[in-house]
C-alpha positions in Angstrom: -21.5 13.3 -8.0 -18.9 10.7 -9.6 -15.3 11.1 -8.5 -12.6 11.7 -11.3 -11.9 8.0 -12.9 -8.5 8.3 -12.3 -8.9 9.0 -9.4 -11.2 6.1 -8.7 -9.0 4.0 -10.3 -5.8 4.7 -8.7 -7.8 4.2 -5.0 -8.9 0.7 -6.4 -5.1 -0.2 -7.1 -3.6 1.2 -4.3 -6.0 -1.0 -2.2 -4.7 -4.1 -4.1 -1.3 -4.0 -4.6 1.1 -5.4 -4.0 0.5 -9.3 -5.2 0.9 -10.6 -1.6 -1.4 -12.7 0.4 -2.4 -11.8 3.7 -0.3 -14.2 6.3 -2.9 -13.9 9.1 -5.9 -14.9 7.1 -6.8 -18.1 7.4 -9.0 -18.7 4.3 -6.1 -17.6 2.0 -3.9 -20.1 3.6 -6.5 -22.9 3.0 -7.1 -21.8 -0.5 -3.0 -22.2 -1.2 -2.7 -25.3 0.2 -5.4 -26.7 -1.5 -3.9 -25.0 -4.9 -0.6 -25.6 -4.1 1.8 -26.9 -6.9 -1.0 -26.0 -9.3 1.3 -23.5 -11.0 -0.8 -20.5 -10.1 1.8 -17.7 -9.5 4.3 -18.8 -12.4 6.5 -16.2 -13.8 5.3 -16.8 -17.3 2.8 -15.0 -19.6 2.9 -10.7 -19.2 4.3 -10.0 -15.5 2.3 -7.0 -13.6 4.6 -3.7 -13.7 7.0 -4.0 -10.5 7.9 -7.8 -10.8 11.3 -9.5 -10.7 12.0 -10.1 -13.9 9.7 -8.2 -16.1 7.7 -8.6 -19.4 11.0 -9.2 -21.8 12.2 -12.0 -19.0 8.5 -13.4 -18.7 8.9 -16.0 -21.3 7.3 -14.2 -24.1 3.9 -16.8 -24.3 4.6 -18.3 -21.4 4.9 -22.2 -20.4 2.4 -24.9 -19.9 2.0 -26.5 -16.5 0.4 -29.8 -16.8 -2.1 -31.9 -14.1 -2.1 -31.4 -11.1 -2.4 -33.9 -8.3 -4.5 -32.1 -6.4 -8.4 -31.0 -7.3 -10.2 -27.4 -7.2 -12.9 -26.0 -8.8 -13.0 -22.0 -9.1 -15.9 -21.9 -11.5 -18.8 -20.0 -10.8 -21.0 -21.5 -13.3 -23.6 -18.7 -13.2 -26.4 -18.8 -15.3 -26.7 -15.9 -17.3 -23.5 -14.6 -16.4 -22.6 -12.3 -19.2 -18.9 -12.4 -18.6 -18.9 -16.3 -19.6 -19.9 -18.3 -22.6 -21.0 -22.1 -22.9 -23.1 -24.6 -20.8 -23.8 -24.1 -16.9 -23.3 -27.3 -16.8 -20.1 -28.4 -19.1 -18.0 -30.5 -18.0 -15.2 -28.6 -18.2 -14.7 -25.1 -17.5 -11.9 -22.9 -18.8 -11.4 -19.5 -17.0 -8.9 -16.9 -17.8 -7.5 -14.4 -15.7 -6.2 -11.5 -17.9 -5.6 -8.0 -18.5 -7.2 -5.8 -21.3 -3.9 -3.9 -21.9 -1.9 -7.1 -21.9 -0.5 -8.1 -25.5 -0.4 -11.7 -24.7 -4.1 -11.8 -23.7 -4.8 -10.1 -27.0 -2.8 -12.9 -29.1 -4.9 -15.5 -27.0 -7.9 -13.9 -28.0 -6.9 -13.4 -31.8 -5.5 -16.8 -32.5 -7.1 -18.9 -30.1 -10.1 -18.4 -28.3 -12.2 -18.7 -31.2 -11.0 -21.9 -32.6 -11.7 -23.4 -28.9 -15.4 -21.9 -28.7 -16.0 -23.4 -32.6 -14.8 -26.8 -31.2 -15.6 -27.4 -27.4 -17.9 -24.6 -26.2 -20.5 -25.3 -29.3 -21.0 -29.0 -28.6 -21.7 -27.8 -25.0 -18.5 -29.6 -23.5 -16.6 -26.2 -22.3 -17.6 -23.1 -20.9 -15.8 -20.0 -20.7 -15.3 -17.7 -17.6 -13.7 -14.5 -17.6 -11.8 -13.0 -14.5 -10.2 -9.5 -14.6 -7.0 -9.1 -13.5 -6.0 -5.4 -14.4 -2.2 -4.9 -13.5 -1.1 -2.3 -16.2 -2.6 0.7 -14.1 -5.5 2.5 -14.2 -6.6 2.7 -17.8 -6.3 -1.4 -17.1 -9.5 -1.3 -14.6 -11.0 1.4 -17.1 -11.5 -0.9 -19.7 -11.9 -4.1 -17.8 -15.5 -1.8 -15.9 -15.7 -0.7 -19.8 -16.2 -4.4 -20.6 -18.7 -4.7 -17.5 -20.9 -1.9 -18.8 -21.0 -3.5 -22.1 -22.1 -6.5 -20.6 -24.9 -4.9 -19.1 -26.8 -4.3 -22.0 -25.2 -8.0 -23.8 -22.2 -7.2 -26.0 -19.1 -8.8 -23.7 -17.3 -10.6 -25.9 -18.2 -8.6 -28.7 -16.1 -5.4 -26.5 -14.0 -7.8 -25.9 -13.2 -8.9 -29.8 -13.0 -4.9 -30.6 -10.3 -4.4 -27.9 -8.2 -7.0 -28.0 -8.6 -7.2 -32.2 -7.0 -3.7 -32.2 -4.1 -4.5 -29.8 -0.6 -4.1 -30.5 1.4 -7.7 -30.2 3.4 -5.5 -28.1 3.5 -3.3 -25.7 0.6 -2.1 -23.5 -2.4 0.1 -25.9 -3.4 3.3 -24.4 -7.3 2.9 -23.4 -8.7 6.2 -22.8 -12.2 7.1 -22.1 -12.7 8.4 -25.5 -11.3 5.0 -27.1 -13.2 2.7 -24.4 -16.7 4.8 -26.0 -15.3 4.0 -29.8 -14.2 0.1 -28.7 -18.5 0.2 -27.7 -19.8 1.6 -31.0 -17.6 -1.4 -32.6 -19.4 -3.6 -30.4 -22.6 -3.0 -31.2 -23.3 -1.3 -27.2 -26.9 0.4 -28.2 -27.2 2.5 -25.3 -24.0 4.7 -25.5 -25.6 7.4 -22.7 -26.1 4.2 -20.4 -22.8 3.1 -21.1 -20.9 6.2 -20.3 -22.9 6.6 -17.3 -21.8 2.8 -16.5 -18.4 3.6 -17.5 -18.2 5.5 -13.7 -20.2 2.6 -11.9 -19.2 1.9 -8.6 -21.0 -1.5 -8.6 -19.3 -2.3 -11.7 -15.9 -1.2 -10.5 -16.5 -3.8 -7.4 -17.1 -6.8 -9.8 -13.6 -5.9 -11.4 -12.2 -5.6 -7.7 -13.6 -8.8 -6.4 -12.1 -10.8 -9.3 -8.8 -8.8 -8.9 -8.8 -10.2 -5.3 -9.1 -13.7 -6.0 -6.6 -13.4 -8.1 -4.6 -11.9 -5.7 -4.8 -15.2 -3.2 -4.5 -17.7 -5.9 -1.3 -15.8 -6.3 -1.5 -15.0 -10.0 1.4 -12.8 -10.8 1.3 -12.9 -14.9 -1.4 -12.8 -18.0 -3.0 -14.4 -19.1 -3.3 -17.3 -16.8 -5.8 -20.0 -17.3 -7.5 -22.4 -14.9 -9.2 -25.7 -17.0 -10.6 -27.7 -14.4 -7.9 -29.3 -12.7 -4.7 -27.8 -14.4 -3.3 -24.9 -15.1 -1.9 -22.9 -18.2 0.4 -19.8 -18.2 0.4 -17.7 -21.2 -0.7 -17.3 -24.6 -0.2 -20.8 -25.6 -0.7 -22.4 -29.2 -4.3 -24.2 -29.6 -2.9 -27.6 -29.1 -1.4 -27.0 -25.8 -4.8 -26.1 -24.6 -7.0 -28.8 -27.2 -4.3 -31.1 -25.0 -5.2 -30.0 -21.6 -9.4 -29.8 -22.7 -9.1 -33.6 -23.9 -7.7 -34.7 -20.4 -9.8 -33.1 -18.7 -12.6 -34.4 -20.8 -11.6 -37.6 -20.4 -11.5 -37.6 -16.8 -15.0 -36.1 -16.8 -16.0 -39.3 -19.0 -16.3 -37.3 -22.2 
């Protein structure tokens, strides 16, 4: 029998947090040396609940951070990964780290995700990789294994555009089990009884973990923050501060 969600939930946070990196482990250190100065870990974007500062002190949408001198690549580049959209093999690769209940990664995905897919991921020169990074408590990893069971039978970014299109601009929305089952109907989920059944998925609930973790040692410590090949952007930036970072990147790929 399934534990309680809650209670599964608050076990998967408390085994996360806080947002420090283990001194002793050697493969975190070499992953922040080779990222550091990339602007990973900027206080910009929607701070998790507990951080200096908070979400009024955050920057509101958060500030660009341009190139970066030093290279990393943390796409996966899976094919048939249902959690990303675009070319395996595009030449660059946009991921976002973000939260379901975060307003900012709701105005990114209402005023500027789709213009980027209709211009870059089309002509199969971007893909687009998602990571979860639930920091707003437990209803946060509900909806982000929500997504995941979505996924399972297609419909990601579909559950995706009926979450984040009934967002608040402020503010975190309450995601209950109840609404999490509405969000899938929107989506066009076929399978409801599936789907609740994957909505208590310990399988799923480890895919959200293992993306919370890495973005635990890159030290992400706001949402939504984006990784587009070689630089980094913090926050629900306008579409030309990302069409600006895509074109340089391009054009260091030789597109």
């Amino acid at each position: 029998m399934n534990r309680p969600r809650a209670t599964r939930s608050q076990g998967f946070l408390a085994r996360n947090w806080p947002w420090t990196i283990a001194a002793g482990l050697l493969v975190i250190i070499l992953v922040i040396s080779i990222i550091a100065g990339s602007g990973f870990g900027a206080n910009s974007g929607t701070q998790a609940e507990g951080e200096s500062g908070g979400e009024g002190e955050s920057g509101g949408e958060g500030a660009a951070v341009g190139a970066q001198q030093q290279e990393f690549d943390l796409s996966r580049r899976i094919d048939g990964d249902p959690t990303a959209m675009g070319e395996v093999d595009a030449p660059v690769v946009l991921i976002e780290f973000a939260d379901y209940r975060c307003p900012f990664c709701g105005k990114f995905h209402r005023d500027t995700l789709g213009e980027l897919v209709d211009e870059y991921v089309e002509d199969g020169r971007m893909r687009v990789e998602w990571r979860d990074a639930p920091v707003f408590g437990d209803e946060s990893v509900d909806a982000a294994v929500a997504a995941r069971a979505a996924a399972e039978q297609g419909p990601f970014w579909e559950y995706q555009h009926a979450v984040f299109g009934e967002a608040p601009d402020s503010g975190h929305p309450d995601l209950p089990r109840e609404v999490l089952i509405e969000h899938a109907k929107t989506a066009g989920v076929t399978d409801l009884e599936k789907f609740e059944a994957d909505l208590d998925s310990e399988d799923l609930l480890g895919q959200v973990q293992a993306d919370f973790e890495e973005a635990q040692r890159l030290g992400v410590t706001s949402v939504p923050t984006f990784a587009i090949n070689d630089s980094v952007v913090s926050g629900a930036q306008p579409a030309e501060v990302f069409r600006e970072t895509i074109d340089k990147e391009l054009a260091e790929a030789g597109r």
